[in-house]
OpenMM code with the backbone's topology and positions (N, CA, C; nanometers):
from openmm import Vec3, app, unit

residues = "UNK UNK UNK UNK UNK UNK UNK UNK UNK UNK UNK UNK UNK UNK UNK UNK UNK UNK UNK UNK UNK UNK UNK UNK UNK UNK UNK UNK UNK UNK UNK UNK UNK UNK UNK UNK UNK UNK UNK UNK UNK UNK UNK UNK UNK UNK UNK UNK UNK UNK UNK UNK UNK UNK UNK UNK UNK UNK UNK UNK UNK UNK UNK".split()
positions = [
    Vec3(0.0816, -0.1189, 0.0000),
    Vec3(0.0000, 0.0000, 0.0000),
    Vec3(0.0863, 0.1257, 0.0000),
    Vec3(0.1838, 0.1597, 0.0732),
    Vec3(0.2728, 0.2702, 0.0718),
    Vec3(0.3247, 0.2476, -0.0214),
    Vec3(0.3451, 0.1738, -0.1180),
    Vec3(0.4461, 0.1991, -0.2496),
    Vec3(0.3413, 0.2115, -0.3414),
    Vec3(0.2403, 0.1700, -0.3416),
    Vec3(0.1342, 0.2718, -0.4539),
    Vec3(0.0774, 0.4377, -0.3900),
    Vec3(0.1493, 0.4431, -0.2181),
    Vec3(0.0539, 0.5965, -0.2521),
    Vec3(0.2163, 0.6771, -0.3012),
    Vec3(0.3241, 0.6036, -0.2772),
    Vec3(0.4634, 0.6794, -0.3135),
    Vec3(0.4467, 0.6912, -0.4565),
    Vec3(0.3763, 0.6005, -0.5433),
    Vec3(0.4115, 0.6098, -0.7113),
    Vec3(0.2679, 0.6876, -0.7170),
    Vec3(0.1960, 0.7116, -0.6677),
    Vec3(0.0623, 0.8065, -0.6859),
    Vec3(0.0942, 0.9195, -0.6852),
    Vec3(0.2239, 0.9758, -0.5046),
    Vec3(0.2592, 1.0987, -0.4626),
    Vec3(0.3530, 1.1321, -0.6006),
    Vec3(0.4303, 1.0055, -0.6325),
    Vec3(0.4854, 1.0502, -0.7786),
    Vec3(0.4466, 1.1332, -0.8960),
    Vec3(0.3183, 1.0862, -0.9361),
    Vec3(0.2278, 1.1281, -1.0769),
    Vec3(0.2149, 1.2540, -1.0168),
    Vec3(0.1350, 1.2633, -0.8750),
    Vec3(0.0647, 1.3940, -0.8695),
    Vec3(0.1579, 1.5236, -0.8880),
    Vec3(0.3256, 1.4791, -0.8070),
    Vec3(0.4202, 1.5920, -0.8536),
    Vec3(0.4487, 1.6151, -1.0036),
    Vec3(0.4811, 1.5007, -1.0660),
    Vec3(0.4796, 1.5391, -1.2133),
    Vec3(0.3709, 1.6036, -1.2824),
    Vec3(0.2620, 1.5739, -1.2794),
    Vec3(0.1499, 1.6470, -1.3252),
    Vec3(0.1564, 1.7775, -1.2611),
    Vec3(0.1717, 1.8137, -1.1560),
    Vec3(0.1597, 1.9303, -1.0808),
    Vec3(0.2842, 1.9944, -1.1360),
    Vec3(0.4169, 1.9593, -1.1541),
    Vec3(0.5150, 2.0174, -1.2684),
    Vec3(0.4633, 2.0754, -1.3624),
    Vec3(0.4189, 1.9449, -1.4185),
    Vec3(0.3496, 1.9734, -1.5675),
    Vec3(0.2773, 2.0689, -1.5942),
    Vec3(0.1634, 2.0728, -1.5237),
    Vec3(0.0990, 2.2118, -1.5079),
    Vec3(0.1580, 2.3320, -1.4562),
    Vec3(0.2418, 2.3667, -1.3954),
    Vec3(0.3482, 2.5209, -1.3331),
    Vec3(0.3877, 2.5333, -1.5029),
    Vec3(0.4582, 2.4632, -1.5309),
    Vec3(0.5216, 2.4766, -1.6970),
    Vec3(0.4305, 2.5567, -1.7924),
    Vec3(0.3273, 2.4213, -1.7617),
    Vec3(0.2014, 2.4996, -1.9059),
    Vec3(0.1769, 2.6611, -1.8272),
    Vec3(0.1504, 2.6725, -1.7175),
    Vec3(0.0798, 2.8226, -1.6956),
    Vec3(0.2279, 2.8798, -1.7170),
    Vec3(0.3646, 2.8774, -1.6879),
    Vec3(0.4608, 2.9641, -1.7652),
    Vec3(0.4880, 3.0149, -1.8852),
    Vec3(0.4556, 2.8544, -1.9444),
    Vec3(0.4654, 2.9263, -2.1339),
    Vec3(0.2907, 2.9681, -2.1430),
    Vec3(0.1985, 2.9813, -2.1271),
    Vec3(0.0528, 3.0930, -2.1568),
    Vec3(0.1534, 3.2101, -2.0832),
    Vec3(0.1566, 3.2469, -1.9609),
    Vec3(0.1967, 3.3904, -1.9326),
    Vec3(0.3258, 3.4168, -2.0414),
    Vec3(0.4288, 3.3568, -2.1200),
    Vec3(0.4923, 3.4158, -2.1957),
    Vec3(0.4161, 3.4205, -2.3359),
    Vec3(0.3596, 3.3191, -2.3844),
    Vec3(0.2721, 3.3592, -2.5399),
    Vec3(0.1420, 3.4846, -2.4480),
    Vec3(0.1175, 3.5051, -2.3918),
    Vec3(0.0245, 3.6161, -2.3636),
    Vec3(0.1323, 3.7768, -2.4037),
    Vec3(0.1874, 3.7088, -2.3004),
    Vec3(0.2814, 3.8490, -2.3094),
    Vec3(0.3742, 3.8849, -2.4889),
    Vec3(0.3929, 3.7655, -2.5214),
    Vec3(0.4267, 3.7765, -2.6593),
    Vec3(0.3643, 3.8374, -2.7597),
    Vec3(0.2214, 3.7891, -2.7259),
    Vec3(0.0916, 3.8085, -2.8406),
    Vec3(0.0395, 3.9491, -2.8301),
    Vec3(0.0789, 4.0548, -2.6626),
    Vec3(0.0493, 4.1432, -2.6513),
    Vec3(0.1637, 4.2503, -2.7148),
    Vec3(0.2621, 4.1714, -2.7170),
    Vec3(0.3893, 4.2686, -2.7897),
    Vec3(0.3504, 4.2610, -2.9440),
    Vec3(0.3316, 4.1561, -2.9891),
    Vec3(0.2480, 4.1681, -3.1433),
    Vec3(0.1603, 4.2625, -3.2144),
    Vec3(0.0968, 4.2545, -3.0840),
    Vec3(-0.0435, 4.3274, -3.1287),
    Vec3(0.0052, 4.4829, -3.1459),
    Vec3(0.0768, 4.5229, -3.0295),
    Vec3(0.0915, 4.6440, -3.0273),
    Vec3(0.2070, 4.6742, -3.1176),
    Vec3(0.2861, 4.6612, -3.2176),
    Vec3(0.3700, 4.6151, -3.2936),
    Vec3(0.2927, 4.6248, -3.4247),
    Vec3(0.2372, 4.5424, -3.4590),
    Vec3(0.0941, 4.5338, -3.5975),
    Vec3(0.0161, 4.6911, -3.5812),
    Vec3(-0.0205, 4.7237, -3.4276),
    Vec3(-0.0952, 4.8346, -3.4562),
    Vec3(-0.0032, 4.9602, -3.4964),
    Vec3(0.1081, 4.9353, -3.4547),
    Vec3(0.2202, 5.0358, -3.5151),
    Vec3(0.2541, 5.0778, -3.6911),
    Vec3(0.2951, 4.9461, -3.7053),
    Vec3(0.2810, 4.9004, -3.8533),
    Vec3(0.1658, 4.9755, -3.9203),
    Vec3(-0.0192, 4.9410, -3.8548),
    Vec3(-0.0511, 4.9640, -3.9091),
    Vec3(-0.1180, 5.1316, -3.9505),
    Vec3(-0.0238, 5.2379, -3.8595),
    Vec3(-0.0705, 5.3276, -3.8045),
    Vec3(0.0863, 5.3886, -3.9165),
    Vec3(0.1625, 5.3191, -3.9339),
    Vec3(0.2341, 5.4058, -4.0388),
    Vec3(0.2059, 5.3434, -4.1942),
    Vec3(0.1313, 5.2446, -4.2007),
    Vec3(0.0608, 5.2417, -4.3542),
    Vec3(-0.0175, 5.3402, -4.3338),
    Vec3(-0.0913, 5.4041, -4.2648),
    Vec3(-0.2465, 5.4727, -4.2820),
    Vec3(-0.1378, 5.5977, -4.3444),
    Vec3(-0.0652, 5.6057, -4.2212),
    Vec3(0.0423, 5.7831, -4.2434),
    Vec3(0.0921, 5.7870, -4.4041),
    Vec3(0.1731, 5.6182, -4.4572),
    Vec3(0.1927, 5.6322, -4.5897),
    Vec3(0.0894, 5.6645, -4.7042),
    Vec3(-0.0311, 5.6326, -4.6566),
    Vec3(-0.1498, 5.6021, -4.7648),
    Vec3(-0.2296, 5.7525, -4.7416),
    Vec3(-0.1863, 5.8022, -4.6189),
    Vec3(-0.2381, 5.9522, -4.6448),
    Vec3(-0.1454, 6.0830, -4.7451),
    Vec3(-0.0049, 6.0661, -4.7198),
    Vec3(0.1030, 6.0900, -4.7764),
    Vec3(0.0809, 6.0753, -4.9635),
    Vec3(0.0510, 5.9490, -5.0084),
    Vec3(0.0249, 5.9257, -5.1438),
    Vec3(-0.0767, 5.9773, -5.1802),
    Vec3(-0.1725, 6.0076, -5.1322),
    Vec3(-0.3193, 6.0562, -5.1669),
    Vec3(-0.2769, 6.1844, -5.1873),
    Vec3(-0.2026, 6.2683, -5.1110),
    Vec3(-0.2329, 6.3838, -5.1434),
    Vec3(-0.0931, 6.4470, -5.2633),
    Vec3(0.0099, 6.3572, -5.2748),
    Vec3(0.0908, 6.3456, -5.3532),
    Vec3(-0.0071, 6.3351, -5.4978),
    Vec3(-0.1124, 6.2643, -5.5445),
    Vec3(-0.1714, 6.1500, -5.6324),
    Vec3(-0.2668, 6.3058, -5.6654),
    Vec3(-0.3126, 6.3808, -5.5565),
    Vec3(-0.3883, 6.5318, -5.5532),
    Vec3(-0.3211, 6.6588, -5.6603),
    Vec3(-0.2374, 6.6013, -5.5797),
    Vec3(-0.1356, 6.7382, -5.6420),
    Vec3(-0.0780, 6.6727, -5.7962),
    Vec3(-0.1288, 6.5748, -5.8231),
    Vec3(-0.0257, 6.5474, -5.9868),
    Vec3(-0.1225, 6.5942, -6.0756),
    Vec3(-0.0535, 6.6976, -6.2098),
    Vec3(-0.1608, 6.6805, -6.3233),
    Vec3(-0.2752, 6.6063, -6.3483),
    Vec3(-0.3391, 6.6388, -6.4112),
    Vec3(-0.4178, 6.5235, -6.4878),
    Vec3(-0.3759, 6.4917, -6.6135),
] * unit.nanometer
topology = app.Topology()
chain = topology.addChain("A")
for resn in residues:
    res = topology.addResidue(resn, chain)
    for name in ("N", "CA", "C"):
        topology.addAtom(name, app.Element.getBySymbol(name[0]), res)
């Protein structure tokens, strides 16, 4: 009986590892995905600046 609750107390630490791990890598892809985002919205905040830039370049050309 004590050597199945020792290989039980076993699993439960590994699993209980297992799980500390998984919630480490979510708090780093969270934190990753939030550096992305704000990164893309950058990106996409100097296409708008380029695409306002050409428009009025595209204004000012002959016809």
């Amino acid at each position: 009986m004590s050597q199945e609750l020792d290989s039980l107390e076993q699993k439960i630490d590994r699993l209980v590892a297992v799980g500390r791990g998984l919630r480490a890598e979510n708090e780093h892809l969270r934190g990753r995905i939030e550096h992305l985002e704000r990164e893309k919205q950058a990106l996409t905040d100097r296409i708008e600046q380029a695409r306002g830039r050409l428009e009025a370049l595209m204004d000012r050309l002959p016809e």
